[in-house]
NUTIVEX-450985 format. One line per 3 residues: number of its first residue (from 0); for each residue x, y, z of N, C-alpha, C. Coordinates in Angstrom, 2 decimals. Atoms other than C-alpha are relative to their C-alpha. Layout:
<rs>
NUM	X/Y/Z/X/Y/Z/X/Y/Z ~ ...
</rs>
This chain:
<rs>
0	0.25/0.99/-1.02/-10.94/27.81/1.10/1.03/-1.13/-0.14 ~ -1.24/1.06/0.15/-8.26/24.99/2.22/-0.65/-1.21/-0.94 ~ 0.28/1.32/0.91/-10.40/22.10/0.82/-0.56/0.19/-1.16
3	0.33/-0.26/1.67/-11.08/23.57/-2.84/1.77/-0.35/-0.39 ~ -1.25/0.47/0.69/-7.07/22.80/-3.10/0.44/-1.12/0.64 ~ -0.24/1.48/-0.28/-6.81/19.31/-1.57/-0.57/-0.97/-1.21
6	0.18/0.84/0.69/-6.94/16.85/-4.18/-1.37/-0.95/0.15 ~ 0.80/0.70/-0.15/-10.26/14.83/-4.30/0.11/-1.80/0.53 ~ -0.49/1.07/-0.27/-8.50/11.53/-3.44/0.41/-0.26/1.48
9	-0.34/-0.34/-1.43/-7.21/12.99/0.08/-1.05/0.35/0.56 ~ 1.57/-0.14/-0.52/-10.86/14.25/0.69/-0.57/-1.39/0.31 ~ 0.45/1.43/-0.10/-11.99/10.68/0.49/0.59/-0.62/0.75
12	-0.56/1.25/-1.01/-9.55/9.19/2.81/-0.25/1.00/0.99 ~ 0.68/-1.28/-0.87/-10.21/12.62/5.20/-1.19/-0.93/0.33 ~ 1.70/0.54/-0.44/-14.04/11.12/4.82/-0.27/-1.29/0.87
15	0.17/1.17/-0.23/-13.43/7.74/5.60/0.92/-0.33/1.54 ~ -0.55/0.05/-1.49/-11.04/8.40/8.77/-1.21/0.80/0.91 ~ 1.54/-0.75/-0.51/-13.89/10.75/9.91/-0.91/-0.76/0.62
18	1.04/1.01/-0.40/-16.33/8.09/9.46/0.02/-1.04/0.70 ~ -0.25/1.24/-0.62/-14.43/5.36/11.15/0.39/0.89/1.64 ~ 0.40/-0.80/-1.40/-14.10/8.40/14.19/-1.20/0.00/0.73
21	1.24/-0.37/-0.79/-17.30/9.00/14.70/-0.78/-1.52/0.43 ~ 1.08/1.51/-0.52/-18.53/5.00/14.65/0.68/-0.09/1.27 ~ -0.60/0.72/-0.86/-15.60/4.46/17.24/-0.67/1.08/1.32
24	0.99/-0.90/-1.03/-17.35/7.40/19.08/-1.41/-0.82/0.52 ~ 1.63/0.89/-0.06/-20.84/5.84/18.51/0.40/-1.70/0.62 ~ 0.11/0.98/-0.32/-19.89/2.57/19.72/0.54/-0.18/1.50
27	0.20/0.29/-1.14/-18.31/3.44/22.61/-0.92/1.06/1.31 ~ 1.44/-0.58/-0.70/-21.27/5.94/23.77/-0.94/-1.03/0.26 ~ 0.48/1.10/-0.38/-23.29/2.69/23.23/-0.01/-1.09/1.39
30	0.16/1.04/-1.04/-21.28/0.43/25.67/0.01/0.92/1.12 ~ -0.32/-0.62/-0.82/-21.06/3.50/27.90/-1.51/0.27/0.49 ~ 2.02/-0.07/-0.29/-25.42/3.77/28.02/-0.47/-1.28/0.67
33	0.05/1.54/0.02/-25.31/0.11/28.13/0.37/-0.66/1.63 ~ -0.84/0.43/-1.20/-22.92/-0.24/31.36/-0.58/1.24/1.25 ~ 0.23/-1.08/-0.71/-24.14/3.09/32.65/1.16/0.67/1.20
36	-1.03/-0.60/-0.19/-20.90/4.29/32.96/0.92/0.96/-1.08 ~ -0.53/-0.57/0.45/-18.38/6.82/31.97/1.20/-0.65/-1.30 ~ -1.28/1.05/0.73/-15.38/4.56/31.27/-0.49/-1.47/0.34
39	-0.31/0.86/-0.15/-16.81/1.72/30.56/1.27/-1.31/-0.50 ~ -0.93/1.16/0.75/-14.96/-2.05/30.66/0.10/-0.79/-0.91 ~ 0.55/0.50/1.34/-14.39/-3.16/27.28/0.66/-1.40/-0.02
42	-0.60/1.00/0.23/-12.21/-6.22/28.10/0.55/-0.20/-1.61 ~ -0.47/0.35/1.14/-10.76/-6.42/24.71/-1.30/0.07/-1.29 ~ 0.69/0.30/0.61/-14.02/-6.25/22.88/-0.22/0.94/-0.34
45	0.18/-1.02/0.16/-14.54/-2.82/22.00/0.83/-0.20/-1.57 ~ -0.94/-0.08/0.84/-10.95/-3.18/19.98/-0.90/-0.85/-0.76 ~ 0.09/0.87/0.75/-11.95/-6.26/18.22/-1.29/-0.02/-1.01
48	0.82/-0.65/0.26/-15.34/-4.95/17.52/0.24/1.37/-1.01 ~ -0.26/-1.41/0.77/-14.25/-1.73/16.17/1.21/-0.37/-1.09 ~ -0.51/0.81/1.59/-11.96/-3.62/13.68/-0.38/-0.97/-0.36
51	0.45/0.57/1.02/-13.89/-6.00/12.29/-1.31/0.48/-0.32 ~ 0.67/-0.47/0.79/-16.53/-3.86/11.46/0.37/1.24/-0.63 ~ -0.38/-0.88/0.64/-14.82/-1.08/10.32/0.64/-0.86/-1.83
54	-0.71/1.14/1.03/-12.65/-3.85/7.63/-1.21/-0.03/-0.60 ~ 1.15/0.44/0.73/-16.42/-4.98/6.70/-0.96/1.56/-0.22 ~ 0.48/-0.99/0.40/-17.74/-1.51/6.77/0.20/1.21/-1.35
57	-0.72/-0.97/1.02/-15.95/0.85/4.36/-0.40/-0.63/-0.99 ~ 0.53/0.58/1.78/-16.13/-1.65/1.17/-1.28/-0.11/0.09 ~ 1.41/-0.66/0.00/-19.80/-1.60/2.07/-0.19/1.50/-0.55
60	0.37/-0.59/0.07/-19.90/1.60/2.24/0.47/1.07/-1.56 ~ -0.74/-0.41/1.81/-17.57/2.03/-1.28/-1.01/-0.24/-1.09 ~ 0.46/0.18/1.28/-19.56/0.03/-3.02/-1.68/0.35/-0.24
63	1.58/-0.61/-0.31/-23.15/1.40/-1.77/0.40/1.84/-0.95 ~ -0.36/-1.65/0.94/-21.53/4.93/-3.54/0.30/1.26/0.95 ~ 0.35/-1.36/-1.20/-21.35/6.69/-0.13/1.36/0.71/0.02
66	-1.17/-1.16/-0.04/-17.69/8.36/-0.58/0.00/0.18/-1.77 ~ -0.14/-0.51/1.05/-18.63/9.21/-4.11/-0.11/1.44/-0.48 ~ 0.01/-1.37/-0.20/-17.76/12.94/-4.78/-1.19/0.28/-0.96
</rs>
């Protein structure tokens, strides 16, 4: 299997781009339920939103143990 020979260090950043995919997914399904639209308009707030909780998310989620192999 490919990921029994990827280094455990590249798995972890793999995990953590993953995880910052799927919130940017989840957040804009949110304003998209929210607006009750497809594409909704994020005016700039989506971006700004989706980086400053990602920045405050991860070391959360480092030091909670959640990308610990």
């Amino acid at each position: 299997m490919v990921l029994d020979k990827i280094p455990r260090a590249y798995k972890k950043l793999i995990l953590v781009f993953m995880d910052t995919g799927i919130f940017a997914l989840a957040i804009w399904a949110a304003f998209a339920l929210r607006t009750n639209t497809a594409t909704p308009d994020f005016n700039n707030t989506y971006l700004n939103l989706l980086l400053i909780v990602s920045i405050v998310r991860i070391p959360v989620f480092i030091k909670l143990g959640l990308y610990r192999s």
